[in-house]
Predicted model as a PDB file, atoms N, CA, C, CB and O in Angstrom, pLDDT in the B-factor column:
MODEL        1                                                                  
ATOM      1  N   UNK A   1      15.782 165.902  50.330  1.00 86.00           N  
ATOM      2  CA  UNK A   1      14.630 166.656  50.743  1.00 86.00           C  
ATOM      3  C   UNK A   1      15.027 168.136  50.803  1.00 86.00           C  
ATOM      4  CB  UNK A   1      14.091 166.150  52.112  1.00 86.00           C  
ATOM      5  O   UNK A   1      16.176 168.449  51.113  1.00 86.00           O  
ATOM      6  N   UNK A   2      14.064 169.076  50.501  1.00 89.00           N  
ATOM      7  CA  UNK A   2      14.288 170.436  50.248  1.00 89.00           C  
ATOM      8  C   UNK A   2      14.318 171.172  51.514  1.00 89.00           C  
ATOM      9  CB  UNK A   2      13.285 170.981  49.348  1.00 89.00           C  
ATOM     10  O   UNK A   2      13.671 170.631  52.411  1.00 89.00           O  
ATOM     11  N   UNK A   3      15.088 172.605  51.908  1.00 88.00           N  
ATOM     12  CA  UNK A   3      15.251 172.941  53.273  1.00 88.00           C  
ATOM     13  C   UNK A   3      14.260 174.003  53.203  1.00 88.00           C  
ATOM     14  CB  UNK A   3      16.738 173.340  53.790  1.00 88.00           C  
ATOM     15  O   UNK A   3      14.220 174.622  52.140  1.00 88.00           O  
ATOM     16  N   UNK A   4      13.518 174.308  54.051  1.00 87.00           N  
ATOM     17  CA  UNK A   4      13.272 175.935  54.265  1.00 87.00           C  
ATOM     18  C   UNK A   4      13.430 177.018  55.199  1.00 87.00           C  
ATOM     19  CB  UNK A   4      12.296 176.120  54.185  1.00 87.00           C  
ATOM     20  O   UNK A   4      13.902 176.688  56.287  1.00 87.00           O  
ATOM     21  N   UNK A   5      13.123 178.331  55.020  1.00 86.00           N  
ATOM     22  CA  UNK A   5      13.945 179.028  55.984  1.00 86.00           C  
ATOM     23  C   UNK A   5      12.856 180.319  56.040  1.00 86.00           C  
ATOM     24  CB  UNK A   5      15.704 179.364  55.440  1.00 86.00           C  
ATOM     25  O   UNK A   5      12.881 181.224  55.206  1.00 86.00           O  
ATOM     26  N   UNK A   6      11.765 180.245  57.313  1.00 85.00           N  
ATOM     27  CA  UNK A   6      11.117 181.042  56.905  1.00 85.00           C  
ATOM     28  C   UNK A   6      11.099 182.508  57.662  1.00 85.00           C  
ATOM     29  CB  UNK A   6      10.058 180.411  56.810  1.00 85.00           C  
ATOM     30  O   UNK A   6      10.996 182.506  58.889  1.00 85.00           O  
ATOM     31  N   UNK A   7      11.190 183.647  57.015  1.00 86.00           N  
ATOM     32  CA  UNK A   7      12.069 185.223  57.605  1.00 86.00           C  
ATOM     33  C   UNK A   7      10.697 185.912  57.588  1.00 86.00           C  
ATOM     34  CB  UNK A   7      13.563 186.208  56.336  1.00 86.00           C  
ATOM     35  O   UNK A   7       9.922 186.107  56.652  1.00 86.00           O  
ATOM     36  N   UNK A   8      10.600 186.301  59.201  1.00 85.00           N  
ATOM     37  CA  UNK A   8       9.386 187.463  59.238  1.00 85.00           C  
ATOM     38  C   UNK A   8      10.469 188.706  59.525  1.00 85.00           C  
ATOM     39  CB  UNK A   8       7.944 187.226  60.716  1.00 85.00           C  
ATOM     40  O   UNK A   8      11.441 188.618  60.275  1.00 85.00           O  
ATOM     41  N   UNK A   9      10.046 189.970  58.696  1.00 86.00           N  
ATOM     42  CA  UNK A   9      10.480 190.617  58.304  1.00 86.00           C  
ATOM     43  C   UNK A   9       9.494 192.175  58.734  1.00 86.00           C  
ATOM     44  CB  UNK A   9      10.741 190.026  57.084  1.00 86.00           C  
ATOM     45  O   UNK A   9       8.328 192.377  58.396  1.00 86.00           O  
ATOM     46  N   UNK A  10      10.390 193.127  59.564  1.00 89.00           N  
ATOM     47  CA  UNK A  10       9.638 194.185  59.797  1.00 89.00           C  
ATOM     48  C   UNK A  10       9.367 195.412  58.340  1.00 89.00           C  
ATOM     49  CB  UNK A  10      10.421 194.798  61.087  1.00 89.00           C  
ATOM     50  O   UNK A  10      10.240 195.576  57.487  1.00 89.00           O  
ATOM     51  N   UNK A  11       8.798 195.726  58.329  1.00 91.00           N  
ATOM     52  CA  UNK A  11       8.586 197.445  57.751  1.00 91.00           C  
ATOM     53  C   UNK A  11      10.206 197.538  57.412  1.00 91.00           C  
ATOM     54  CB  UNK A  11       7.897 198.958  59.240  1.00 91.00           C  
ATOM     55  O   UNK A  11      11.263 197.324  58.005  1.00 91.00           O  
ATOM     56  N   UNK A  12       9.836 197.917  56.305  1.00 93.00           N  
ATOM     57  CA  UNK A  12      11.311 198.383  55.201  1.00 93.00           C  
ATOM     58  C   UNK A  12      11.486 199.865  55.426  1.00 93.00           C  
ATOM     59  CB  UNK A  12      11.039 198.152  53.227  1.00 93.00           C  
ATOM     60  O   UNK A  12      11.017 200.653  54.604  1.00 93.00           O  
ATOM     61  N   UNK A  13      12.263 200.373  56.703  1.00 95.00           N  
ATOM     62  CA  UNK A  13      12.474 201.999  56.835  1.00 95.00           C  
ATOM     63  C   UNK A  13      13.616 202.225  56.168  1.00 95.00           C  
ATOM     64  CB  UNK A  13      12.625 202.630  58.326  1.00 95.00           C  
ATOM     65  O   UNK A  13      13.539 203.419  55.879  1.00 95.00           O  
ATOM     66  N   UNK A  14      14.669 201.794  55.730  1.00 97.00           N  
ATOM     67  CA  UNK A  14      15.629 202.558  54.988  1.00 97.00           C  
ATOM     68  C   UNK A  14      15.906 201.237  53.593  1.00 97.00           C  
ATOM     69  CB  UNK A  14      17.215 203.045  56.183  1.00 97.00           C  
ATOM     70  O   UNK A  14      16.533 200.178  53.575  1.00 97.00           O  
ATOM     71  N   UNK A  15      14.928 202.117  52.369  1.00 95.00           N  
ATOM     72  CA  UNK A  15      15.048 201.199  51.142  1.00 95.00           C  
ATOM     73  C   UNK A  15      16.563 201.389  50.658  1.00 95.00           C  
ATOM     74  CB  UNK A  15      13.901 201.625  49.883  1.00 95.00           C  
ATOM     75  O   UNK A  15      16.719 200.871  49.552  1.00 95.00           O  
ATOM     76  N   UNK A  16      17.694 201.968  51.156  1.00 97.00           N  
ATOM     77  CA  UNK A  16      18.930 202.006  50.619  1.00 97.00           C  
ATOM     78  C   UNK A  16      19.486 200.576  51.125  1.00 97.00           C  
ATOM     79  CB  UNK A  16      19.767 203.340  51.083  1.00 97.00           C  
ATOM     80  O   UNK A  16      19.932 199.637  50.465  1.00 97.00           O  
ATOM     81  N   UNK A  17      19.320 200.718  52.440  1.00 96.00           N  
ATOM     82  CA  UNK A  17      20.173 199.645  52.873  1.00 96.00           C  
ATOM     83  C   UNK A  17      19.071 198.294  52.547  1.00 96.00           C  
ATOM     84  CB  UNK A  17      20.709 199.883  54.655  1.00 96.00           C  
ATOM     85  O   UNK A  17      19.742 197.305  52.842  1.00 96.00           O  
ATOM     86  N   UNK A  18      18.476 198.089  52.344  1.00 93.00           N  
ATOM     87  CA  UNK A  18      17.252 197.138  51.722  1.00 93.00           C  
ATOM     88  C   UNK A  18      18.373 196.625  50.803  1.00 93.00           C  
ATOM     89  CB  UNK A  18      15.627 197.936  50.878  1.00 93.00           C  
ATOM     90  O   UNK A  18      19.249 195.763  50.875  1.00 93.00           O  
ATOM     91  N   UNK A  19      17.920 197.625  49.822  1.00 94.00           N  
ATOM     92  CA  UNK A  19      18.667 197.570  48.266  1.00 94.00           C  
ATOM     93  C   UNK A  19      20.301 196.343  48.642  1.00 94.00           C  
ATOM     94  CB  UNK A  19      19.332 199.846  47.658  1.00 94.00           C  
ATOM     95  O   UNK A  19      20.512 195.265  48.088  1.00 94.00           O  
ATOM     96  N   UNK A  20      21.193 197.030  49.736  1.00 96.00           N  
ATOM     97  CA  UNK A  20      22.138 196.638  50.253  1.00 96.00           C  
ATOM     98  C   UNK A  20      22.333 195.399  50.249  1.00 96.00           C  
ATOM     99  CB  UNK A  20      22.194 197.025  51.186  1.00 96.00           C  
ATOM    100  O   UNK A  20      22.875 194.782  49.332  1.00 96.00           O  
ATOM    101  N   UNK A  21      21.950 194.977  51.174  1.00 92.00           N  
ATOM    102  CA  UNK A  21      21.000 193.603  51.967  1.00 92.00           C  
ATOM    103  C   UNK A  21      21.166 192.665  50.556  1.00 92.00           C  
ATOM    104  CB  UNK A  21      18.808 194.033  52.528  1.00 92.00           C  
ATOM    105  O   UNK A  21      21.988 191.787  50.292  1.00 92.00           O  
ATOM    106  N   UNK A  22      19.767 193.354  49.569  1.00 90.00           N  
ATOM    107  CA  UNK A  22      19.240 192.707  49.003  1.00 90.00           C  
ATOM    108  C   UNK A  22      20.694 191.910  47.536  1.00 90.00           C  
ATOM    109  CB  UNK A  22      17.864 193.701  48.682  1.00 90.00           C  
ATOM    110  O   UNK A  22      20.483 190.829  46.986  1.00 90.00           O  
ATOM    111  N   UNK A  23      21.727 192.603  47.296  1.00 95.00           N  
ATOM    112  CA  UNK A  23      22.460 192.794  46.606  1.00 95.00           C  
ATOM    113  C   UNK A  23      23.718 192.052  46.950  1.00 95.00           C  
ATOM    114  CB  UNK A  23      22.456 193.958  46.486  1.00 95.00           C  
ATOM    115  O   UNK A  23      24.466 191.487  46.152  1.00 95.00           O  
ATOM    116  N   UNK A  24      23.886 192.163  48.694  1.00 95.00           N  
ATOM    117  CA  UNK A  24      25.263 191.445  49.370  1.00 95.00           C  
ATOM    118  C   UNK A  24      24.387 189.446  49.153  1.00 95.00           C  
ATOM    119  CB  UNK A  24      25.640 192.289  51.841  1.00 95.00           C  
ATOM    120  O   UNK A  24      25.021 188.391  49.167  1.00 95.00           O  
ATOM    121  N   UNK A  25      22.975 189.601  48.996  1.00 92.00           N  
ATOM    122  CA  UNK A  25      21.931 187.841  49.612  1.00 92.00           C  
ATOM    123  C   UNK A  25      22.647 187.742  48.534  1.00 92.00           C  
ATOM    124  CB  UNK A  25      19.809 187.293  49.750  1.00 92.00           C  
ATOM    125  O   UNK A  25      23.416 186.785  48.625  1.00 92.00           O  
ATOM    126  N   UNK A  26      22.744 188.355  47.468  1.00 91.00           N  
ATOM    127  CA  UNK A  26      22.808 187.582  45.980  1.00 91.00           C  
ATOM    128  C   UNK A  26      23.822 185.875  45.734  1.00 91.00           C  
ATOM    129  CB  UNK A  26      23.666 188.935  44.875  1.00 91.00           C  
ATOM    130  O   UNK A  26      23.443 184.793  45.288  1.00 91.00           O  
ATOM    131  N   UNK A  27      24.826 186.211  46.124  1.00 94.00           N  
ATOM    132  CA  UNK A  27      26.342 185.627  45.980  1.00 94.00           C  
ATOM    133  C   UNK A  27      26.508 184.208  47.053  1.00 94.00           C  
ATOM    134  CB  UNK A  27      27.598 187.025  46.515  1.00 94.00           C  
ATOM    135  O   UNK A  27      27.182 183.192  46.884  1.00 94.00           O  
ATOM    136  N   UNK A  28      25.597 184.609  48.208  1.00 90.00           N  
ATOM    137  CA  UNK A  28      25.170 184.081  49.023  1.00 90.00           C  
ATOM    138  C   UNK A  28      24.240 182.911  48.594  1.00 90.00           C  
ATOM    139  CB  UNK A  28      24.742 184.960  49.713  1.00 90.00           C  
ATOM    140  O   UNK A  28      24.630 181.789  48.918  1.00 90.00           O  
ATOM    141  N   UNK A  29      22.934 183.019  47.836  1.00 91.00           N  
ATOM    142  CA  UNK A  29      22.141 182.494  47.508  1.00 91.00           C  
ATOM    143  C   UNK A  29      22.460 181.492  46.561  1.00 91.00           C  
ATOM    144  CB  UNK A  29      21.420 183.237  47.274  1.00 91.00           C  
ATOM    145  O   UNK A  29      21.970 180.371  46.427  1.00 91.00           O  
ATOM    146  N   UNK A  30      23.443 182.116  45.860  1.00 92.00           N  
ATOM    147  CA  UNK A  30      24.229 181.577  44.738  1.00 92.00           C  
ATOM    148  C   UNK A  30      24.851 179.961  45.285  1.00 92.00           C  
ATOM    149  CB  UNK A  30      25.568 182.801  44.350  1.00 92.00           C  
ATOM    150  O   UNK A  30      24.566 178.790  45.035  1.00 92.00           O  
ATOM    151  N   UNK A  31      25.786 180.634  46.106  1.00 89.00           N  
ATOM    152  CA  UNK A  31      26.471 179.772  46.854  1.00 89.00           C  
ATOM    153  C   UNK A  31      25.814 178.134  47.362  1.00 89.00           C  
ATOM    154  CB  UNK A  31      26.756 180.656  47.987  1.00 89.00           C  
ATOM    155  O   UNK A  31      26.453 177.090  47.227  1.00 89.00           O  
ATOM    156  N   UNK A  32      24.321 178.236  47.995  1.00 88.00           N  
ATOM    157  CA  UNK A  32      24.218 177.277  48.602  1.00 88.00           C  
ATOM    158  C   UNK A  32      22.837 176.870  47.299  1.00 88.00           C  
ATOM    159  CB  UNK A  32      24.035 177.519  50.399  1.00 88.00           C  
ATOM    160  O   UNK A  32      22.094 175.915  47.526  1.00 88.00           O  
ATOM    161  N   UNK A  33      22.696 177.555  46.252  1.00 91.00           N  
ATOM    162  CA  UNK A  33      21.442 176.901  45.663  1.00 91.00           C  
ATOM    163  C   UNK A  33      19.987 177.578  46.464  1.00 91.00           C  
ATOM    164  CB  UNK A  33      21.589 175.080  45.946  1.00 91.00           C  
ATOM    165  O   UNK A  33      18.893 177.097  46.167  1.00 91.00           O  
ATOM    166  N   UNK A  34      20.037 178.191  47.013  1.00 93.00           N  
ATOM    167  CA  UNK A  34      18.941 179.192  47.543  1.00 93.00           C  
ATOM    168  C   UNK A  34      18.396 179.925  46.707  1.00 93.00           C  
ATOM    169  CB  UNK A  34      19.326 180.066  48.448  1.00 93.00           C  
ATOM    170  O   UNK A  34      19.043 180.459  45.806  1.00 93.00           O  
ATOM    171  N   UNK A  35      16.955 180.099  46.879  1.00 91.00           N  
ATOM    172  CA  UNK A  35      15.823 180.696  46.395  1.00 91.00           C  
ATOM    173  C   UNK A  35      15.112 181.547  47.422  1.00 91.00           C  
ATOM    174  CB  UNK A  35      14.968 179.695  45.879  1.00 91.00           C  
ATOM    175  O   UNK A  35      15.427 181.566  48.612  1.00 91.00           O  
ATOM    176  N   UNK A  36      14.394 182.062  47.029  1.00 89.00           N  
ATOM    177  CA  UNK A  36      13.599 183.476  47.916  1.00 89.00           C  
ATOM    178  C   UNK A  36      12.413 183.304  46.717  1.00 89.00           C  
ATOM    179  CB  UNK A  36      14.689 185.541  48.012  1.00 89.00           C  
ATOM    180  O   UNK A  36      12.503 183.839  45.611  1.00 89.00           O  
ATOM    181  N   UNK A  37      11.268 182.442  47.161  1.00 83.00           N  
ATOM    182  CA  UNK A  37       9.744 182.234  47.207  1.00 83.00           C  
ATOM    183  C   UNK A  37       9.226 183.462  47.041  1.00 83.00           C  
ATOM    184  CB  UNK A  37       9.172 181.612  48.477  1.00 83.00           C  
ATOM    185  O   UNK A  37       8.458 183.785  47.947  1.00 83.00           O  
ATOM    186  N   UNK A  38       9.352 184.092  46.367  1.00 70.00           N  
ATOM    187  CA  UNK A  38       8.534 185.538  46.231  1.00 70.00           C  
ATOM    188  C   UNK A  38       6.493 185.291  46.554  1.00 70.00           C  
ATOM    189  CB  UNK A  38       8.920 186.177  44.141  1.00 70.00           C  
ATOM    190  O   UNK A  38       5.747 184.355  46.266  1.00 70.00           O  
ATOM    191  N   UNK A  39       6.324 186.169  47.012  1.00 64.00           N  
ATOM    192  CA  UNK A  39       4.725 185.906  47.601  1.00 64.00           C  
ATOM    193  C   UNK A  39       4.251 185.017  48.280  1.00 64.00           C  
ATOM    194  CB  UNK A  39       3.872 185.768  46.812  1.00 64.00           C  
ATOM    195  O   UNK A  39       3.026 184.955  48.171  1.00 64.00           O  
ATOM    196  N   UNK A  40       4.806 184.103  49.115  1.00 61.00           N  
ATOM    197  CA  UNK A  40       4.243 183.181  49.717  1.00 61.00           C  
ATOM    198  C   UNK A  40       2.668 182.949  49.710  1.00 61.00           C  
ATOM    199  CB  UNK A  40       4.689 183.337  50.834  1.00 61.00           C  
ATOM    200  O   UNK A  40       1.993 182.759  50.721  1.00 61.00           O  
ATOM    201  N   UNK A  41       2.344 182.981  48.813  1.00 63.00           N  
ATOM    202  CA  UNK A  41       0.098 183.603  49.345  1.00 63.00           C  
ATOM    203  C   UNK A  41      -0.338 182.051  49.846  1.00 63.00           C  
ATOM    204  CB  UNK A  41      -1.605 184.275  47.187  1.00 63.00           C  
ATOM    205  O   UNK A  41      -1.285 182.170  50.623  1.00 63.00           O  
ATOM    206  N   UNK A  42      -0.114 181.196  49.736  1.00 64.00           N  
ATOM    207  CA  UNK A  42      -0.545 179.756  50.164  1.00 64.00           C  
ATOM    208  C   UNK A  42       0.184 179.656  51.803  1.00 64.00           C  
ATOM    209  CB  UNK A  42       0.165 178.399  48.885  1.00 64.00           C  
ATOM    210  O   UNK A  42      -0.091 178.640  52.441  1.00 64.00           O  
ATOM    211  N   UNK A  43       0.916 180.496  52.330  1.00 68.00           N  
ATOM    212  CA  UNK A  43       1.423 179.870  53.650  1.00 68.00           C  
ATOM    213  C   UNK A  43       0.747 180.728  54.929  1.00 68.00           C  
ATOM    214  CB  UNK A  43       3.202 179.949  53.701  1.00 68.00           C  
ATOM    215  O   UNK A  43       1.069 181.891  55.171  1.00 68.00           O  
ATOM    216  N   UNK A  44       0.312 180.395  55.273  1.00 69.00           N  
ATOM    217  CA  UNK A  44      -0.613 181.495  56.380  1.00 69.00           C  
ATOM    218  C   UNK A  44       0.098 181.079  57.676  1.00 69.00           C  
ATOM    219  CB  UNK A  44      -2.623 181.187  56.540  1.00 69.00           C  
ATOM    220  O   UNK A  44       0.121 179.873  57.921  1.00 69.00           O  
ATOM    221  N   UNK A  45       0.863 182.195  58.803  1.00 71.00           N  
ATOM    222  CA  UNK A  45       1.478 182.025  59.609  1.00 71.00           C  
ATOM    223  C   UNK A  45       0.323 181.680  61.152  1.00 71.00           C  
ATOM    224  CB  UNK A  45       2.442 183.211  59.471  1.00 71.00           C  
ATOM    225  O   UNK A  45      -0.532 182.493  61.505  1.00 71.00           O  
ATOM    226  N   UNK A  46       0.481 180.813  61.614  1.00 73.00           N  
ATOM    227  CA  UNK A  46      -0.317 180.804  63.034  1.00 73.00           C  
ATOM    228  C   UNK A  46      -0.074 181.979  64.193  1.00 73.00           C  
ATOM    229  CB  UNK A  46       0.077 179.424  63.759  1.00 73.00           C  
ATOM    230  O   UNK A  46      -0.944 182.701  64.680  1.00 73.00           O  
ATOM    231  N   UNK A  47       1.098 181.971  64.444  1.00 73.00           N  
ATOM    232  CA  UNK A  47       1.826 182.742  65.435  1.00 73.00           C  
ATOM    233  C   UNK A  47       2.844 183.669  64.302  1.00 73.00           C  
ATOM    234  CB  UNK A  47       2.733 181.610  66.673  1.00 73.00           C  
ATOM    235  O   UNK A  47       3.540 183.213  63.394  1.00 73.00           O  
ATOM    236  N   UNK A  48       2.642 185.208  64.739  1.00 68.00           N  
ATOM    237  CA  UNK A  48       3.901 185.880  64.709  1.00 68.00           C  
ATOM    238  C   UNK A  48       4.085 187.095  65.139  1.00 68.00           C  
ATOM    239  CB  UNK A  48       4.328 185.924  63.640  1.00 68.00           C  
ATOM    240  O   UNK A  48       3.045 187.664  65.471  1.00 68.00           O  
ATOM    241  N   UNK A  49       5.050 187.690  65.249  1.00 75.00           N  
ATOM    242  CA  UNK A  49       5.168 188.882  65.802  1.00 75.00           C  
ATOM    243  C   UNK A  49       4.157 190.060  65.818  1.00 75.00           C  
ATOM    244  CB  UNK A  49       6.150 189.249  65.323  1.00 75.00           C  
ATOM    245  O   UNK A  49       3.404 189.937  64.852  1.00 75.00           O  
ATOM    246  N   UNK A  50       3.862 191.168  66.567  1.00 80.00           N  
ATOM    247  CA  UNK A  50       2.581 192.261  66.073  1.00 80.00           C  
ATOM    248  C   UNK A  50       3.288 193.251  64.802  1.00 80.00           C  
ATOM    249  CB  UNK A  50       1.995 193.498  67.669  1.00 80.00           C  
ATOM    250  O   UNK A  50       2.645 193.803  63.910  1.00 80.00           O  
ATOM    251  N   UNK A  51       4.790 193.302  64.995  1.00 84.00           N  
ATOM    252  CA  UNK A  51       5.440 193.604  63.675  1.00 84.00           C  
ATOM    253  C   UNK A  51       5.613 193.578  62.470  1.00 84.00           C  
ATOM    254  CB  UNK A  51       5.948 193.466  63.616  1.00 84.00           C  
ATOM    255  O   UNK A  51       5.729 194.507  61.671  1.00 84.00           O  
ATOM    256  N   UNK A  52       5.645 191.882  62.245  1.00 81.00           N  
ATOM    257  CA  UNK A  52       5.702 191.634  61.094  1.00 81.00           C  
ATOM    258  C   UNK A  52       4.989 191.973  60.065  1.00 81.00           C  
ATOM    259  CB  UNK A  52       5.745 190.797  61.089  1.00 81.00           C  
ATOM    260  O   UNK A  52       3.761 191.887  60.056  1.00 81.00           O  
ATOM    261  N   UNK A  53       5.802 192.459  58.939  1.00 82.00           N  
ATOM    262  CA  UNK A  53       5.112 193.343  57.885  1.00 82.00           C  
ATOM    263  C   UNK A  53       4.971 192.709  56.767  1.00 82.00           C  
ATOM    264  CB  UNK A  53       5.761 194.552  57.563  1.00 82.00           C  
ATOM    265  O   UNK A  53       4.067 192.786  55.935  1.00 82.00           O  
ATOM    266  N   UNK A  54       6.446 191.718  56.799  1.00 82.00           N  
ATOM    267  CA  UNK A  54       7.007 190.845  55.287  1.00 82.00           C  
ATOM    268  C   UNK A  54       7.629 189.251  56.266  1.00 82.00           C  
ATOM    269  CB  UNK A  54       8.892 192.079  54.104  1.00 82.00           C  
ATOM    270  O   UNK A  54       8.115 188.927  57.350  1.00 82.00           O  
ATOM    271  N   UNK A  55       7.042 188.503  54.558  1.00 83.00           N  
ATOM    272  CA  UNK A  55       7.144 187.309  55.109  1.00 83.00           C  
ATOM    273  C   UNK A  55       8.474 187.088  53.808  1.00 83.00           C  
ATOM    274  CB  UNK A  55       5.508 186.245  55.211  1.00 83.00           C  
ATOM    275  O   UNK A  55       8.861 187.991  53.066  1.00 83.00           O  
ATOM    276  N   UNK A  56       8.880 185.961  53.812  1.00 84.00           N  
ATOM    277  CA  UNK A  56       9.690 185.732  53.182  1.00 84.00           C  
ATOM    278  C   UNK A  56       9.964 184.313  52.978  1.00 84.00           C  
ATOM    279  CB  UNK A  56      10.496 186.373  53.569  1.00 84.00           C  
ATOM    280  O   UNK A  56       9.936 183.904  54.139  1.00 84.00           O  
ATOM    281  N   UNK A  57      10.237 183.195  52.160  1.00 88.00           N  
ATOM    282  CA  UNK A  57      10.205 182.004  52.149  1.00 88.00           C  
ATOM    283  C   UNK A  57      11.345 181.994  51.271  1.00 88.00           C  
ATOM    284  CB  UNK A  57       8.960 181.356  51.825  1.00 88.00           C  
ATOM    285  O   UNK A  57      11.449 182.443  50.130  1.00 88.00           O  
ATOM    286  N   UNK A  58      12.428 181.230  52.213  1.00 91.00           N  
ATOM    287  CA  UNK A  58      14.021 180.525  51.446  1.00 91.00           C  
ATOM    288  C   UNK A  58      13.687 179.702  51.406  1.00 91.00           C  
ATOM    289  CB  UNK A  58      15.457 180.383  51.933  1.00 91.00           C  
ATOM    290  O   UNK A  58      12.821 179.304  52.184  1.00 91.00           O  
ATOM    291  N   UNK A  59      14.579 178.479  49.779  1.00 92.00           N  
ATOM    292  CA  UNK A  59      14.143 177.326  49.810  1.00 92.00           C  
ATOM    293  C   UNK A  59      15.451 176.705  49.430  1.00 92.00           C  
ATOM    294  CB  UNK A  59      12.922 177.080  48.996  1.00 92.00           C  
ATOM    295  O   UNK A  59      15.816 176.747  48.255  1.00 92.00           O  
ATOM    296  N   UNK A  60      15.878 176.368  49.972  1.00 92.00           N  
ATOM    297  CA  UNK A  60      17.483 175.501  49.565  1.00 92.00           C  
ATOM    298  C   UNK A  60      16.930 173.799  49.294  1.00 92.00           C  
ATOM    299  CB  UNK A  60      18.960 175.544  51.351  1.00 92.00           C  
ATOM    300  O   UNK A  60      15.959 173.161  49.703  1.00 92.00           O  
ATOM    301  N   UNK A  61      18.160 173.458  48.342  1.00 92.00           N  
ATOM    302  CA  UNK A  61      18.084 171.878  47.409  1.00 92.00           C  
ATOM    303  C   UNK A  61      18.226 170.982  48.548  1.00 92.00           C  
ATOM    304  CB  UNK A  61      19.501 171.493  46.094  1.00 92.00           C  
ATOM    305  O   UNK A  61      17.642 169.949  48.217  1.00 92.00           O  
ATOM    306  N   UNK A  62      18.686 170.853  49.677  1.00 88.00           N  
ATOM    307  CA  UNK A  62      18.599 170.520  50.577  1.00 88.00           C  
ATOM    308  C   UNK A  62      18.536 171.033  52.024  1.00 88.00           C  
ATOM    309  CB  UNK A  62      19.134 170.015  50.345  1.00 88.00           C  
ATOM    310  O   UNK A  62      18.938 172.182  52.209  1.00 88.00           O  
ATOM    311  N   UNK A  63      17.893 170.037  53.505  1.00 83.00           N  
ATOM    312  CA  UNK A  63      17.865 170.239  54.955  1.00 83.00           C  
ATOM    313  C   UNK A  63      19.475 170.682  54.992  1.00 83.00           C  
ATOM    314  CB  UNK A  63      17.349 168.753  55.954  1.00 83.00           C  
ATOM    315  O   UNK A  63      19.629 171.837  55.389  1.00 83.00           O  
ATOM    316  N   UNK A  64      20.572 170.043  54.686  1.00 82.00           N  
ATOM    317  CA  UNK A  64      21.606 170.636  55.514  1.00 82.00           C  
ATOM    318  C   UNK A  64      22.310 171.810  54.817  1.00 82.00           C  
ATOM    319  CB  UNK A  64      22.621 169.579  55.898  1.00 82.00           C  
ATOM    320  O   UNK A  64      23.476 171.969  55.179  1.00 82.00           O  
ATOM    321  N   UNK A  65      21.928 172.511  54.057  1.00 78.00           N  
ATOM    322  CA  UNK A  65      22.473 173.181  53.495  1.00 78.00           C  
ATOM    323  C   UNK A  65      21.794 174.403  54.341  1.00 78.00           C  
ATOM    324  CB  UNK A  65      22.419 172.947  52.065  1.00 78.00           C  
ATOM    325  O   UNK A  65      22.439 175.431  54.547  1.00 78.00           O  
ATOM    326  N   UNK A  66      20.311 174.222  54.874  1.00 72.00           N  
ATOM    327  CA  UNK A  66      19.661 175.638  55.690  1.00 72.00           C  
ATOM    328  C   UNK A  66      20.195 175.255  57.095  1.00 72.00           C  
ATOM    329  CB  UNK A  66      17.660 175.863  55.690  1.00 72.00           C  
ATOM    330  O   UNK A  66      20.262 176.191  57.892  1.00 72.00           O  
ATOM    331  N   UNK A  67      20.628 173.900  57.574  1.00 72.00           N  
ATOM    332  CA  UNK A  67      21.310 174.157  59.185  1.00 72.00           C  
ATOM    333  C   UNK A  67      22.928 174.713  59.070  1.00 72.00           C  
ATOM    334  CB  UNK A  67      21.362 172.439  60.183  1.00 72.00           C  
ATOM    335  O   UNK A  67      23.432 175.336  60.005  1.00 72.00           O  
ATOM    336  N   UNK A  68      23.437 174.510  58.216  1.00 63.00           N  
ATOM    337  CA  UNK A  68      24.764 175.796  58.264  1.00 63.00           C  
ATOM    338  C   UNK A  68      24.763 177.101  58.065  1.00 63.00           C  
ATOM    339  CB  UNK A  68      25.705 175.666  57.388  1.00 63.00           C  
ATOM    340  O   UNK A  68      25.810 177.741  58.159  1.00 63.00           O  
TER     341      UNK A  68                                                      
ENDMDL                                                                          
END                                                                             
């Protein structure tokens, strides 16, 4: 069964370190078979922060691969 991992995400104030971030996930993602769901438009959150700006949906090949 497939894992997910879902990241509410504030306002992007410094796109360098974004970029950063976005560049160190890579190797990472690699690692466990992880994906990053670009657009989620089908998942509508009930509850979340007054912050949240960005949603984000990880999807790993399996549950235990997102509890480590």
């Amino acid at each position: 069964m497939k894992g997910y991992w879902l990241i509410l995400g504030t306002a992007v104030t410094d796109p360098e370190a974004q970029a950063e971030y976005g560049r160190l996930w890579g190797p990472i993602a690699e690692r466990y078979g992880a994906r990053v769901i670009r657009e989620p438009k089908a998942l509508g959150l009930i509850e979340e922060r007054s912050d949240t700006a960005r949603l984000h949906v990880v999807e790993s090949p399996d549950y235990a691969s997102v509890k480590d």
